[in-house]
mmCIF entry with sequence, helices, sheets and N, C-alpha, C, O atoms, coordinates in Angstrom:
data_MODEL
# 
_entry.id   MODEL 
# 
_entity.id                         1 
_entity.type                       polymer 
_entity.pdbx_number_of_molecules   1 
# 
_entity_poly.entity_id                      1 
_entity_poly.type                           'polypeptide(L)' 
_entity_poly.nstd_linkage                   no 
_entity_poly.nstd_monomer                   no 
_entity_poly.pdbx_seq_one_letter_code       
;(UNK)(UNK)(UNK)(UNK)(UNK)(UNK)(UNK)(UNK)(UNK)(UNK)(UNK)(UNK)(UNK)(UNK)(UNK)(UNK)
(UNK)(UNK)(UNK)(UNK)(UNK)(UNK)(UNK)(UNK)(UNK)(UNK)(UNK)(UNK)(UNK)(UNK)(UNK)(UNK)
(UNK)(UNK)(UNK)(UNK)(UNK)(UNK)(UNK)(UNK)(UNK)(UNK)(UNK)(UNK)(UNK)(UNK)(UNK)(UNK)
(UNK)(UNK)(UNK)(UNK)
;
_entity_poly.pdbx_seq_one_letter_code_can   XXXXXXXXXXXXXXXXXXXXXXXXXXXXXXXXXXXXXXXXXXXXXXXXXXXX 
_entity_poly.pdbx_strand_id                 A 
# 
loop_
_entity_poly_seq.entity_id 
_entity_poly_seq.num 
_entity_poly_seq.mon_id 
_entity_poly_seq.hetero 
1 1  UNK n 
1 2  UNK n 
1 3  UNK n 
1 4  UNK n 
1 5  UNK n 
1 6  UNK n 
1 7  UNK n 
1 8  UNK n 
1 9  UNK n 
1 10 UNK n 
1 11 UNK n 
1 12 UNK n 
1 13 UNK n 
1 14 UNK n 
1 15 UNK n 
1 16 UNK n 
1 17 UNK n 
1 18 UNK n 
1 19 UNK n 
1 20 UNK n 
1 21 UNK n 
1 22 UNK n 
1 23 UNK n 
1 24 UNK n 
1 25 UNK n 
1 26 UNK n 
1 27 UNK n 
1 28 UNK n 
1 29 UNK n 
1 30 UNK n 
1 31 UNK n 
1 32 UNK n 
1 33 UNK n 
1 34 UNK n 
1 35 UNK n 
1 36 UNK n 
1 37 UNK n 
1 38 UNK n 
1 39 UNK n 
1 40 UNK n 
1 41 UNK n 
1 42 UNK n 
1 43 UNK n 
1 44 UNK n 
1 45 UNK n 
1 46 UNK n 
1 47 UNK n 
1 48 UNK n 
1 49 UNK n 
1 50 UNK n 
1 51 UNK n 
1 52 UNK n 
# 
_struct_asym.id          A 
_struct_asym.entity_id   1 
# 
_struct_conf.conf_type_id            HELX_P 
_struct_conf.id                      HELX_P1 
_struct_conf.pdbx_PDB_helix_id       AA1 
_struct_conf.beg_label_comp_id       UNK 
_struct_conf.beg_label_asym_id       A 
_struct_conf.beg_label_seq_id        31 
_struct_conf.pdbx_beg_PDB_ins_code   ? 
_struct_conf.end_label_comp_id       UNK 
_struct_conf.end_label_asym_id       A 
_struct_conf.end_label_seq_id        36 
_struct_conf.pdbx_end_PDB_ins_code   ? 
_struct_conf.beg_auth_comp_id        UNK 
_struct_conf.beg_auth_asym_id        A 
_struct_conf.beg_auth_seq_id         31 
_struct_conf.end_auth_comp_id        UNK 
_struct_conf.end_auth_asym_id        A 
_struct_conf.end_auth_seq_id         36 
_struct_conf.pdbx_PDB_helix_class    1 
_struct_conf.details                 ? 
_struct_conf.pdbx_PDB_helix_length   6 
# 
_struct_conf_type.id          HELX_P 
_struct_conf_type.criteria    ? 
_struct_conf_type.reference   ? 
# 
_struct_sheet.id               AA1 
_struct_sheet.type             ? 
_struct_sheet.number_strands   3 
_struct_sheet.details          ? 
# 
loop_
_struct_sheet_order.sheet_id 
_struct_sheet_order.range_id_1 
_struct_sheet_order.range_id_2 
_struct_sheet_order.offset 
_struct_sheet_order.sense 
AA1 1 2 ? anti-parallel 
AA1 2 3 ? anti-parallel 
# 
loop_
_struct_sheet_range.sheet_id 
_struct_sheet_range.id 
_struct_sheet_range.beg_label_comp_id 
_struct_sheet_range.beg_label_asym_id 
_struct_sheet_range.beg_label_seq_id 
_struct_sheet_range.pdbx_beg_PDB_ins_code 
_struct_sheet_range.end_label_comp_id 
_struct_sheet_range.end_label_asym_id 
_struct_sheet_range.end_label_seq_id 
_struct_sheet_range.pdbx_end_PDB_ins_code 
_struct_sheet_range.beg_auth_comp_id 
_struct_sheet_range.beg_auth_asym_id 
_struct_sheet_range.beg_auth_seq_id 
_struct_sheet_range.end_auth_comp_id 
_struct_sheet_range.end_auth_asym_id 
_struct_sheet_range.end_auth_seq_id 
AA1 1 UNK A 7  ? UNK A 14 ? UNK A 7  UNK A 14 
AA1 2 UNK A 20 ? UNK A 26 ? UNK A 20 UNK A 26 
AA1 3 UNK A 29 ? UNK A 30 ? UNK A 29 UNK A 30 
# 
loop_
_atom_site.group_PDB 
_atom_site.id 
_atom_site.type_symbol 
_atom_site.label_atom_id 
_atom_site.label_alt_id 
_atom_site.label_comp_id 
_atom_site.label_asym_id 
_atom_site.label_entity_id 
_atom_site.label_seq_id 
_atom_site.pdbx_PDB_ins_code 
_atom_site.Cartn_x 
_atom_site.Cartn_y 
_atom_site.Cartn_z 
_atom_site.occupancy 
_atom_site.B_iso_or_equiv 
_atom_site.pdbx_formal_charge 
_atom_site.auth_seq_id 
_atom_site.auth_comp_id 
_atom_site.auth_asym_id 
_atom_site.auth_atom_id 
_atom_site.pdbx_PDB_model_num 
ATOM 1   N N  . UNK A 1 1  ? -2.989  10.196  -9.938  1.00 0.00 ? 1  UNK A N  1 
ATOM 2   C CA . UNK A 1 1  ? -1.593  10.373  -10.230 1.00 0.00 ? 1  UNK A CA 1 
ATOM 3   C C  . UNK A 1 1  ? -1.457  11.091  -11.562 1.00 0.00 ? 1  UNK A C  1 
ATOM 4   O O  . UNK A 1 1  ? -2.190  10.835  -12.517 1.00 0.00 ? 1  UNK A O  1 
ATOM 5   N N  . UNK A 1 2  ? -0.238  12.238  -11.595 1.00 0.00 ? 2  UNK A N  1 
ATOM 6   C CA . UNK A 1 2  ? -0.487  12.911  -12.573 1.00 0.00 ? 2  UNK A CA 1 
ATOM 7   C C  . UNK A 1 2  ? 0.847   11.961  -13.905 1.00 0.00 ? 2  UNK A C  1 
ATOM 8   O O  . UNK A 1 2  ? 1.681   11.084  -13.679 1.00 0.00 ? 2  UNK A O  1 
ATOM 9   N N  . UNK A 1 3  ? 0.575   12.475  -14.839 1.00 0.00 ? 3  UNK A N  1 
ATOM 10  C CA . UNK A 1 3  ? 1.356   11.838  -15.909 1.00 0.00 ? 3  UNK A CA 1 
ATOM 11  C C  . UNK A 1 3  ? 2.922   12.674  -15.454 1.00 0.00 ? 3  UNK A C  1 
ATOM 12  O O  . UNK A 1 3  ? 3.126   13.824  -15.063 1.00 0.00 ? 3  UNK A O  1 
ATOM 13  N N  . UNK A 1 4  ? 3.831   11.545  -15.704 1.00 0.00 ? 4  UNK A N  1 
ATOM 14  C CA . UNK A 1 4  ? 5.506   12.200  -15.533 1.00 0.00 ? 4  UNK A CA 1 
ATOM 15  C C  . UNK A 1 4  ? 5.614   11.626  -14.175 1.00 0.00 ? 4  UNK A C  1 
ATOM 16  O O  . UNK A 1 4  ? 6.760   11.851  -13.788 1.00 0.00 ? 4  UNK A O  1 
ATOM 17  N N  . UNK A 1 5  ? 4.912   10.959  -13.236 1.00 0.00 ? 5  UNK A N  1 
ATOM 18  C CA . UNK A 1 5  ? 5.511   10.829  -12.300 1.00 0.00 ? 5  UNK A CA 1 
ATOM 19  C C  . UNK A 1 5  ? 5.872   8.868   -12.465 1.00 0.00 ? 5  UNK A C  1 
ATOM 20  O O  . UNK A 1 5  ? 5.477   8.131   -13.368 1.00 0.00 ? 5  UNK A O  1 
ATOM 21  N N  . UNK A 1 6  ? 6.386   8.644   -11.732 1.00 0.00 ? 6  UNK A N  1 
ATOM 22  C CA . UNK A 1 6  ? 7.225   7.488   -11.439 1.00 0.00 ? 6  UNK A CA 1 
ATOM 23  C C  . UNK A 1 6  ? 6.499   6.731   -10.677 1.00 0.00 ? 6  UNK A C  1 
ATOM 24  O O  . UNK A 1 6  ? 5.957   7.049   -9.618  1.00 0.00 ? 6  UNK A O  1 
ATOM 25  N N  . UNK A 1 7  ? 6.482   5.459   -11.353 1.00 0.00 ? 7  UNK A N  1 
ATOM 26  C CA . UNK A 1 7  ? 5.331   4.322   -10.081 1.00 0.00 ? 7  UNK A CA 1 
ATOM 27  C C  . UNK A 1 7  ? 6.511   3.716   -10.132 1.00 0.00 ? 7  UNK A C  1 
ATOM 28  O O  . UNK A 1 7  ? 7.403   4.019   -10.924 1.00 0.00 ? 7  UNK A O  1 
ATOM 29  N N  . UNK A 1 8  ? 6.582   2.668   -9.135  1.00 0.00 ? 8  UNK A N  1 
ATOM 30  C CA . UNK A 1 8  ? 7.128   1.362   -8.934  1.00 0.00 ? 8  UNK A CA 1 
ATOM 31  C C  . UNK A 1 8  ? 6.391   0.648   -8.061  1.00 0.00 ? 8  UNK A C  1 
ATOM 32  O O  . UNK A 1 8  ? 6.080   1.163   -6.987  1.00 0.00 ? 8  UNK A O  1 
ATOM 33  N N  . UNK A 1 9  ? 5.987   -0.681  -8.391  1.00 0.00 ? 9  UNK A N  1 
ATOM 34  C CA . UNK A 1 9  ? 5.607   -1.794  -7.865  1.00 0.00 ? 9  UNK A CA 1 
ATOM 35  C C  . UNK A 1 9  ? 6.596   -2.729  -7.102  1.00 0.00 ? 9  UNK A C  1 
ATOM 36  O O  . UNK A 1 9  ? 7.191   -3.488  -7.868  1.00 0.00 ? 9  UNK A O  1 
ATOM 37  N N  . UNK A 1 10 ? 6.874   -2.845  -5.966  1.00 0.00 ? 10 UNK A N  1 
ATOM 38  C CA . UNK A 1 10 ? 7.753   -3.936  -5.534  1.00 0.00 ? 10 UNK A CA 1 
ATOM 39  C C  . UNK A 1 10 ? 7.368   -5.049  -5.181  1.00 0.00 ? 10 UNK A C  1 
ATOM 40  O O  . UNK A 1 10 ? 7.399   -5.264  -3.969  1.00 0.00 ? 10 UNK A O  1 
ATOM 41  N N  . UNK A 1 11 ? 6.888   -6.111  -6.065  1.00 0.00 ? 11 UNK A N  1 
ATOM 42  C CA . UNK A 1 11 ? 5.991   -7.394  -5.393  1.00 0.00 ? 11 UNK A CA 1 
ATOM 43  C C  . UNK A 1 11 ? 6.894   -7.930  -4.089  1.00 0.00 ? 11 UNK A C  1 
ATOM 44  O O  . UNK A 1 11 ? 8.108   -7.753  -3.984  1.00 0.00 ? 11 UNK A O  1 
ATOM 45  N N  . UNK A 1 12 ? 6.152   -8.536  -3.240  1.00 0.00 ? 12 UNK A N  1 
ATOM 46  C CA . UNK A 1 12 ? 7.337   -8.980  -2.254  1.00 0.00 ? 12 UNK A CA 1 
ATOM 47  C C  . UNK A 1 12 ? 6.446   -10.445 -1.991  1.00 0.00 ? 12 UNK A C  1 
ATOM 48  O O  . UNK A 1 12 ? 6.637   -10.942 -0.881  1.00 0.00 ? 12 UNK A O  1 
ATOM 49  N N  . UNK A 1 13 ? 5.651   -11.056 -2.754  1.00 0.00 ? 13 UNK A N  1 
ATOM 50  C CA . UNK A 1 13 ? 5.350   -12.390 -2.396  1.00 0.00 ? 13 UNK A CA 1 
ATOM 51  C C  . UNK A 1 13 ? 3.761   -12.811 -2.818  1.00 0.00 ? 13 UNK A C  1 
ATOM 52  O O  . UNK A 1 13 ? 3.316   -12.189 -3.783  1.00 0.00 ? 13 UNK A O  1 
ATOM 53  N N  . UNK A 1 14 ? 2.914   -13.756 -2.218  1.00 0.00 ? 14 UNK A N  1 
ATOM 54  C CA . UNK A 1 14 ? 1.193   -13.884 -2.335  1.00 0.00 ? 14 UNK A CA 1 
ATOM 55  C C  . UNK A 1 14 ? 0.667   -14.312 -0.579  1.00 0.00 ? 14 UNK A C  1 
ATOM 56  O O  . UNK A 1 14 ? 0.860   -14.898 0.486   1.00 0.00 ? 14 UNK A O  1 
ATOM 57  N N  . UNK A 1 15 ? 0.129   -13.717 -1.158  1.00 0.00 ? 15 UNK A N  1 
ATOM 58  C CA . UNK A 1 15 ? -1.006  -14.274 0.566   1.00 0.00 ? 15 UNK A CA 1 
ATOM 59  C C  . UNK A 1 15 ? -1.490  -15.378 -0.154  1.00 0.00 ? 15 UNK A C  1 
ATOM 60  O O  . UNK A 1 15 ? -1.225  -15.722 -1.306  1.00 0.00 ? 15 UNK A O  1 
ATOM 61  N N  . UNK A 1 16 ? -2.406  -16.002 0.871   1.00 0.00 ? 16 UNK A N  1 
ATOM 62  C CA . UNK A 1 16 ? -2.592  -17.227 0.906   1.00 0.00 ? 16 UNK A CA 1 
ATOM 63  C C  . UNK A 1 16 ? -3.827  -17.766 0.107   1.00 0.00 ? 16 UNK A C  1 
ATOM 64  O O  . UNK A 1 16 ? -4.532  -18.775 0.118   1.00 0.00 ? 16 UNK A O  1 
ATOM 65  N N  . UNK A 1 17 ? -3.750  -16.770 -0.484  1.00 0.00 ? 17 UNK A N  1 
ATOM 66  C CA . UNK A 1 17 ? -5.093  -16.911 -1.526  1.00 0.00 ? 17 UNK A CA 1 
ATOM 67  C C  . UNK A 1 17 ? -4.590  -16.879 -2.971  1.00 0.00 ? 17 UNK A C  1 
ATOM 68  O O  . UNK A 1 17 ? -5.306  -17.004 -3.965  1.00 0.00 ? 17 UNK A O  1 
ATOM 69  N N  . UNK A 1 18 ? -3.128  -16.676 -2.959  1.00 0.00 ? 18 UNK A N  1 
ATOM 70  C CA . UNK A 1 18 ? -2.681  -16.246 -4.325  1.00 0.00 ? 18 UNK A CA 1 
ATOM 71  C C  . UNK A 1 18 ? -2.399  -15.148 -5.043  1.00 0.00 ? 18 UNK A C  1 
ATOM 72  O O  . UNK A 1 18 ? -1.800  -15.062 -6.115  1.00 0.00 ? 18 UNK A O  1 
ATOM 73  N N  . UNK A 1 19 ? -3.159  -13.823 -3.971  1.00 0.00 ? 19 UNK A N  1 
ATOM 74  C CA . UNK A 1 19 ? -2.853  -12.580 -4.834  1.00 0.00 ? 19 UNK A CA 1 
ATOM 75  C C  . UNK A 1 19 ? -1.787  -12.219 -4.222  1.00 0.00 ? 19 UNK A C  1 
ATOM 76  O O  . UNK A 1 19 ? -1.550  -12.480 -3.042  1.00 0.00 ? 19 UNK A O  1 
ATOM 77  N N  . UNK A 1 20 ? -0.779  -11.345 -5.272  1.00 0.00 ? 20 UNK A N  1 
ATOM 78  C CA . UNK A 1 20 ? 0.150   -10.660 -4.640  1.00 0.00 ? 20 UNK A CA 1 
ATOM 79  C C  . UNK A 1 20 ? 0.369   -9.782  -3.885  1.00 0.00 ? 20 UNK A C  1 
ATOM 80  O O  . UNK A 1 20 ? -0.367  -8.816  -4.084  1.00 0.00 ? 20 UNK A O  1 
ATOM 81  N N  . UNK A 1 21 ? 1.077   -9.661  -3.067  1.00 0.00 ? 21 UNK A N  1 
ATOM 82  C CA . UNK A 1 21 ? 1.405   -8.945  -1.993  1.00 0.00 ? 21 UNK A CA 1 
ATOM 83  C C  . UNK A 1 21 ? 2.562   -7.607  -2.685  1.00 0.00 ? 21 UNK A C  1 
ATOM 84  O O  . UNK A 1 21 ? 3.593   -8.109  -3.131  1.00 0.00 ? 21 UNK A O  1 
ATOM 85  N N  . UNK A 1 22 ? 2.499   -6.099  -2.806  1.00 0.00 ? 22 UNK A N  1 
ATOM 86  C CA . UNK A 1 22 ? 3.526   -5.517  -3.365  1.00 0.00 ? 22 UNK A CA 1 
ATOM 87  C C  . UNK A 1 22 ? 3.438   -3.996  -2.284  1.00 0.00 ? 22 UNK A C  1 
ATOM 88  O O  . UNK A 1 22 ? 2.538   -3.643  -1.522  1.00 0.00 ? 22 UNK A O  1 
ATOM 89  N N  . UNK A 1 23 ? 4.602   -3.419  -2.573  1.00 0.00 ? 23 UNK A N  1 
ATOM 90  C CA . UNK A 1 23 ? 4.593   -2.134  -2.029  1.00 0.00 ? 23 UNK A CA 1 
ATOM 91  C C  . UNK A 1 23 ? 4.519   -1.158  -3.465  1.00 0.00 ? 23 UNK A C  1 
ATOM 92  O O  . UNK A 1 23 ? 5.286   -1.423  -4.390  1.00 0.00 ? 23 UNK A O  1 
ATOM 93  N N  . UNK A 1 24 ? 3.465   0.073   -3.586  1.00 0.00 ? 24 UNK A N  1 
ATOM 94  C CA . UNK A 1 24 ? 3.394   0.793   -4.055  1.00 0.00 ? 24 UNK A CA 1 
ATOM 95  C C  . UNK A 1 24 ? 3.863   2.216   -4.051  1.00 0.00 ? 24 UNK A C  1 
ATOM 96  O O  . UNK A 1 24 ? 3.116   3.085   -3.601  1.00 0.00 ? 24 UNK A O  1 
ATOM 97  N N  . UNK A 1 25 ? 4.967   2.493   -4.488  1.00 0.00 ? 25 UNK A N  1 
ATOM 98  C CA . UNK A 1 25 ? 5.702   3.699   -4.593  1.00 0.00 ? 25 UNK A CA 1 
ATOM 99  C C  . UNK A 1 25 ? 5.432   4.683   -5.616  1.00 0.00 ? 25 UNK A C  1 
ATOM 100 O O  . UNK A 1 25 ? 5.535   4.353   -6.798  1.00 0.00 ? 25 UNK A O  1 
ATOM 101 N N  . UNK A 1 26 ? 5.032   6.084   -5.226  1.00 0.00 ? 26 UNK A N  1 
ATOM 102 C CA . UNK A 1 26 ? 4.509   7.190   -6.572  1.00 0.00 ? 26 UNK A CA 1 
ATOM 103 C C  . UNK A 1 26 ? 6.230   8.209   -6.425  1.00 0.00 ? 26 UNK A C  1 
ATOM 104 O O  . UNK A 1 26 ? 6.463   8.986   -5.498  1.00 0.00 ? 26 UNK A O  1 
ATOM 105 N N  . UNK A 1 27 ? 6.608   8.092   -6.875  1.00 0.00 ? 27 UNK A N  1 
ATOM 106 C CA . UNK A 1 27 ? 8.413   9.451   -6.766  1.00 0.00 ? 27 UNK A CA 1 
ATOM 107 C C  . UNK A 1 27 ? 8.819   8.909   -5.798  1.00 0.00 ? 27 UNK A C  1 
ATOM 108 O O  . UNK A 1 27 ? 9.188   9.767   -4.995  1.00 0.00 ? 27 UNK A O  1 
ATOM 109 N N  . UNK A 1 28 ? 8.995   7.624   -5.316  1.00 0.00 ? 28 UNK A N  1 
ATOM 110 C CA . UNK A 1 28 ? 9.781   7.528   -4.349  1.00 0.00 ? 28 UNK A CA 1 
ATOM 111 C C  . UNK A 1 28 ? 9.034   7.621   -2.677  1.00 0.00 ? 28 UNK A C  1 
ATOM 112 O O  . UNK A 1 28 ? 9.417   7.572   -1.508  1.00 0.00 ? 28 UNK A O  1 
ATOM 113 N N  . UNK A 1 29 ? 8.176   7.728   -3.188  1.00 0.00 ? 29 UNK A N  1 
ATOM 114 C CA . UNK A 1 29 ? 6.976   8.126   -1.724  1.00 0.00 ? 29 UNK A CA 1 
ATOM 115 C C  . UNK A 1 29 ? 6.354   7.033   -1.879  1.00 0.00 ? 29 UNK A C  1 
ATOM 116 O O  . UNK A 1 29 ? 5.798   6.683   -2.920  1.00 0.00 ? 29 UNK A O  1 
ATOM 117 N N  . UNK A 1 30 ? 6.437   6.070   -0.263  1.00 0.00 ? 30 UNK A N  1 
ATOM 118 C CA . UNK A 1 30 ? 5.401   5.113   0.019   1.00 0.00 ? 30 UNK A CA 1 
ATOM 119 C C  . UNK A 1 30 ? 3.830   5.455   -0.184  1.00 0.00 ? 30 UNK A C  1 
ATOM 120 O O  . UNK A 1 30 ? 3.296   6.291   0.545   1.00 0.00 ? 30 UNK A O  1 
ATOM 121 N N  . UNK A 1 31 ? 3.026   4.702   -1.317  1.00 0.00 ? 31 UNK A N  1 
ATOM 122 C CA . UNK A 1 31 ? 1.827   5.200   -0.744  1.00 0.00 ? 31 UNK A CA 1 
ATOM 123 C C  . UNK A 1 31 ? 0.785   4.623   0.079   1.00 0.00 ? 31 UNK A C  1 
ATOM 124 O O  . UNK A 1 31 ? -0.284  5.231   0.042   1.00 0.00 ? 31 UNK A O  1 
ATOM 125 N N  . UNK A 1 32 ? 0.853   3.381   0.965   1.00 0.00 ? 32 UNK A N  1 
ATOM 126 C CA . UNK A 1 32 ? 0.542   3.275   1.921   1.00 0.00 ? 32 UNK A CA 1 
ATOM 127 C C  . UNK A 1 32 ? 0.709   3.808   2.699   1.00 0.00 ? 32 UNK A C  1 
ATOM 128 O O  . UNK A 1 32 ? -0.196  3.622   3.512   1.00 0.00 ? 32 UNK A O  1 
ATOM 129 N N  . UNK A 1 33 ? 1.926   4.957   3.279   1.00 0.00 ? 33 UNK A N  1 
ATOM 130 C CA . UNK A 1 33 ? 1.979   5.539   4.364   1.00 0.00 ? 33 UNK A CA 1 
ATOM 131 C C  . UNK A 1 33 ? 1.129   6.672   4.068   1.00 0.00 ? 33 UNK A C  1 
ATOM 132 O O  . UNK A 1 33 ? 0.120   6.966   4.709   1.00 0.00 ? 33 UNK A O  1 
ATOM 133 N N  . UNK A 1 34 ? 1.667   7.405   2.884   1.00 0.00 ? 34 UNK A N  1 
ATOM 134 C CA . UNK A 1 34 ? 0.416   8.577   2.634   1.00 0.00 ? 34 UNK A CA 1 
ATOM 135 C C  . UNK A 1 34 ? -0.945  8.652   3.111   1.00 0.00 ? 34 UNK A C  1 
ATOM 136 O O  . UNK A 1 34 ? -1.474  9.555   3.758   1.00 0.00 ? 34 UNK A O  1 
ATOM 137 N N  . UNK A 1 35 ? -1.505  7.401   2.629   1.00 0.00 ? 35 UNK A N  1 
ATOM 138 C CA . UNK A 1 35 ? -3.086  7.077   2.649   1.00 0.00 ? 35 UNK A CA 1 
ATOM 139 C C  . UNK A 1 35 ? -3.288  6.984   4.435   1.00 0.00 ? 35 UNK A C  1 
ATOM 140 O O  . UNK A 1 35 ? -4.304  7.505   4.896   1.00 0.00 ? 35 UNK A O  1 
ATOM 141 N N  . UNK A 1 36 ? -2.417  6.393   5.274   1.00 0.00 ? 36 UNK A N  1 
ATOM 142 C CA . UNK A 1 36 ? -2.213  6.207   6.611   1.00 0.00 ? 36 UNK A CA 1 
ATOM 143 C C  . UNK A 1 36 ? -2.222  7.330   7.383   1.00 0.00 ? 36 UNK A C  1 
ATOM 144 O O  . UNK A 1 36 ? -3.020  7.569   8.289   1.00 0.00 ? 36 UNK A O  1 
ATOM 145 N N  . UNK A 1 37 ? -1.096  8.187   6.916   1.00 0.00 ? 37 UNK A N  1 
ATOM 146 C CA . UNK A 1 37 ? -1.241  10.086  7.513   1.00 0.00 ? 37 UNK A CA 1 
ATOM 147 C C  . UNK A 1 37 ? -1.952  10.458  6.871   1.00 0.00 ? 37 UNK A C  1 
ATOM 148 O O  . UNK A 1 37 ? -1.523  11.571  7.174   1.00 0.00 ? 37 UNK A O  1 
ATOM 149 N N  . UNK A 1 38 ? -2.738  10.676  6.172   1.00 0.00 ? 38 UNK A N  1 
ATOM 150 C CA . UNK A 1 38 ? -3.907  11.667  5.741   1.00 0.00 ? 38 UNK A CA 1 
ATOM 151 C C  . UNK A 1 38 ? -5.353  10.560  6.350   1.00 0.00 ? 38 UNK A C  1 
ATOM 152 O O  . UNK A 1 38 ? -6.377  11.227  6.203   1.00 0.00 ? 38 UNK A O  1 
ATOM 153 N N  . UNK A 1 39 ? -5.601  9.549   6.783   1.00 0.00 ? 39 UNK A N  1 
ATOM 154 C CA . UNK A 1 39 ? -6.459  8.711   7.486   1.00 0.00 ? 39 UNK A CA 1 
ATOM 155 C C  . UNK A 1 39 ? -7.375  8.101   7.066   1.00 0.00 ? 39 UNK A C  1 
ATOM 156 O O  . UNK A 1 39 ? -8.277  7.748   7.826   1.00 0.00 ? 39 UNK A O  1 
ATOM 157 N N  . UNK A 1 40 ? -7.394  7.730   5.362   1.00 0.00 ? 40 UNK A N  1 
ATOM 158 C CA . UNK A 1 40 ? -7.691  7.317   4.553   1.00 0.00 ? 40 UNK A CA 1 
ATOM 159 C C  . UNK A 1 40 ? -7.113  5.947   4.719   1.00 0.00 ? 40 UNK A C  1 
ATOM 160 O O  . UNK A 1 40 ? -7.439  5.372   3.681   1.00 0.00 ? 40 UNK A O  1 
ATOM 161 N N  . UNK A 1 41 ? -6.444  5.125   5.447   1.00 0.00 ? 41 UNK A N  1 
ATOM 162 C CA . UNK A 1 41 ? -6.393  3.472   5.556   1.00 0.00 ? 41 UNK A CA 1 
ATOM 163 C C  . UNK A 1 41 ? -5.133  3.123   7.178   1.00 0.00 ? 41 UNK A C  1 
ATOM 164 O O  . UNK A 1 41 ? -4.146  3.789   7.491   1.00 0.00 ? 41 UNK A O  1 
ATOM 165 N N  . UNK A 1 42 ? -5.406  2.525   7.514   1.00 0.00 ? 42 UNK A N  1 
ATOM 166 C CA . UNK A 1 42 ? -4.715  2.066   8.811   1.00 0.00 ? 42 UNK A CA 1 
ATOM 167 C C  . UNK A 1 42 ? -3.098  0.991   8.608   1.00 0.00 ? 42 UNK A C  1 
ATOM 168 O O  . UNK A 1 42 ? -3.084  0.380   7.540   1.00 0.00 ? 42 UNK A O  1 
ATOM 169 N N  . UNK A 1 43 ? -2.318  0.849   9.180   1.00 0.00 ? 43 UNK A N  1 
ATOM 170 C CA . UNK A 1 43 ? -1.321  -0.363  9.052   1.00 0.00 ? 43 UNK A CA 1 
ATOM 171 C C  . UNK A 1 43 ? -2.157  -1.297  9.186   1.00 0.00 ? 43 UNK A C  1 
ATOM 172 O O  . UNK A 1 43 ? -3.286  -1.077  9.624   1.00 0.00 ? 43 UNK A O  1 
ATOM 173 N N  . UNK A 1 44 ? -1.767  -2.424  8.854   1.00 0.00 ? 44 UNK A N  1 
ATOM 174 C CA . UNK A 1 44 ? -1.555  -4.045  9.032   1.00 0.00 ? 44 UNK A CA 1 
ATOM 175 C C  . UNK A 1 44 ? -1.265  -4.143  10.430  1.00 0.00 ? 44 UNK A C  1 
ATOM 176 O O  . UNK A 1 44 ? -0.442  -3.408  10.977  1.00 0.00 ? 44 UNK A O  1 
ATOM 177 N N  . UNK A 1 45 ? -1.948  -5.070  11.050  1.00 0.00 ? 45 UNK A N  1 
ATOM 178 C CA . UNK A 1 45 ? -1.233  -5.485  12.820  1.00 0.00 ? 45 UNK A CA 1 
ATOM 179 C C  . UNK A 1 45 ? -1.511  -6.508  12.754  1.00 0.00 ? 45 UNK A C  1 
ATOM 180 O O  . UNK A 1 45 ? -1.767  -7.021  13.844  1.00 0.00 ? 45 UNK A O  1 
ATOM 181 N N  . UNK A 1 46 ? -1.631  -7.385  11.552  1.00 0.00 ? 46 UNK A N  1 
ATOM 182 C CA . UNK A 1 46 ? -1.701  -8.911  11.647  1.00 0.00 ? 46 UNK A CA 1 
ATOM 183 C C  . UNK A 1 46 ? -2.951  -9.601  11.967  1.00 0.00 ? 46 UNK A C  1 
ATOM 184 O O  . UNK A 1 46 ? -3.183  -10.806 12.074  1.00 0.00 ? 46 UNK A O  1 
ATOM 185 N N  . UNK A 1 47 ? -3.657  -8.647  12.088  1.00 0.00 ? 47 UNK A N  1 
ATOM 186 C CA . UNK A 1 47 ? -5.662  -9.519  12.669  1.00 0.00 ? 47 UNK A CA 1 
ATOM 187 C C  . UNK A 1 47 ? -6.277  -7.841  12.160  1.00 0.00 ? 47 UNK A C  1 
ATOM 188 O O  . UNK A 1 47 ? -5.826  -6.696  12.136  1.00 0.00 ? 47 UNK A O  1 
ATOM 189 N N  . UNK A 1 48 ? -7.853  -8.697  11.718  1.00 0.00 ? 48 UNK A N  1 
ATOM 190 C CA . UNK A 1 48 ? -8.613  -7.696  11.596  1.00 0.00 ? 48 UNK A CA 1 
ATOM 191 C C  . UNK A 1 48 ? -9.004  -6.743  12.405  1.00 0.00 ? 48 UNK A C  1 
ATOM 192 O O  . UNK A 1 48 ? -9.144  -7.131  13.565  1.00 0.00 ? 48 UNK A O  1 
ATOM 193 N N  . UNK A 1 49 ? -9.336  -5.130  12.131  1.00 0.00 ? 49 UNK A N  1 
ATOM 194 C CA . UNK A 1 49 ? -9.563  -4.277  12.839  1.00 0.00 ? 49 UNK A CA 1 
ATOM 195 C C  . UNK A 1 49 ? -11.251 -4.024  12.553  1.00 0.00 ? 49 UNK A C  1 
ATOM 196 O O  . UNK A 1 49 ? -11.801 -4.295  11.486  1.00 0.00 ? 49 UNK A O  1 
ATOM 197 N N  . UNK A 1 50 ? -11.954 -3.426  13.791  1.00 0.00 ? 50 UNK A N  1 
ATOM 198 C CA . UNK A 1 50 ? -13.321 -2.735  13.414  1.00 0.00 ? 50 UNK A CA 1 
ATOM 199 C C  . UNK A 1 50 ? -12.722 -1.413  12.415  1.00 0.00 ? 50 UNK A C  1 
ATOM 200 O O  . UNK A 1 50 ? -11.581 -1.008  12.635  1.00 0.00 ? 50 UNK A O  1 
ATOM 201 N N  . UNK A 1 51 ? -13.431 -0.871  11.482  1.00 0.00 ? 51 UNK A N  1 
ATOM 202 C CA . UNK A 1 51 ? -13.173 0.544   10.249  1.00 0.00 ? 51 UNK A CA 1 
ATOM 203 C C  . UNK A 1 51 ? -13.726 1.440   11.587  1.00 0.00 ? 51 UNK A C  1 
ATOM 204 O O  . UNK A 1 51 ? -13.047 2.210   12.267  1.00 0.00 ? 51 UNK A O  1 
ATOM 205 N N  . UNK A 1 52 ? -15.247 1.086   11.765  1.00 0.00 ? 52 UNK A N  1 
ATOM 206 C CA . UNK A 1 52 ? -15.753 2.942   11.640  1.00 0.00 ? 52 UNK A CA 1 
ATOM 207 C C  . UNK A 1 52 ? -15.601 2.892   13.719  1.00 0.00 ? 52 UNK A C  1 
ATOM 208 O O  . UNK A 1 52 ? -15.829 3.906   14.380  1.00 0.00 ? 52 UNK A O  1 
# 
């Protein structure tokens, strides 16, 4: 991330282990979805997936 741009963190709770759960925003752009369309990480569907 380059300097000047805009993060926001939106915590929205903890999993069950205690760490927080947040959505990461760079300008207003989800970056979980980014990482998702370029195929660098998958959604959440609630149970583990095989990676490769």
């Amino acid at each position: 991330m380059a300097d000047g741009q805009r993060i926001q963190i939106l915590r929205n709770g903890k999993d069950k282990y205690g760490r927080t759960l947040a959505r990461v925003l760079v300008n207003g752009n989800d970056v979980s979805q980014i990482l998702i369309n370029e195929g660098l990480a998958r959604p959440w569907r609630r149970h583990r997936e095989p990676w490769c």
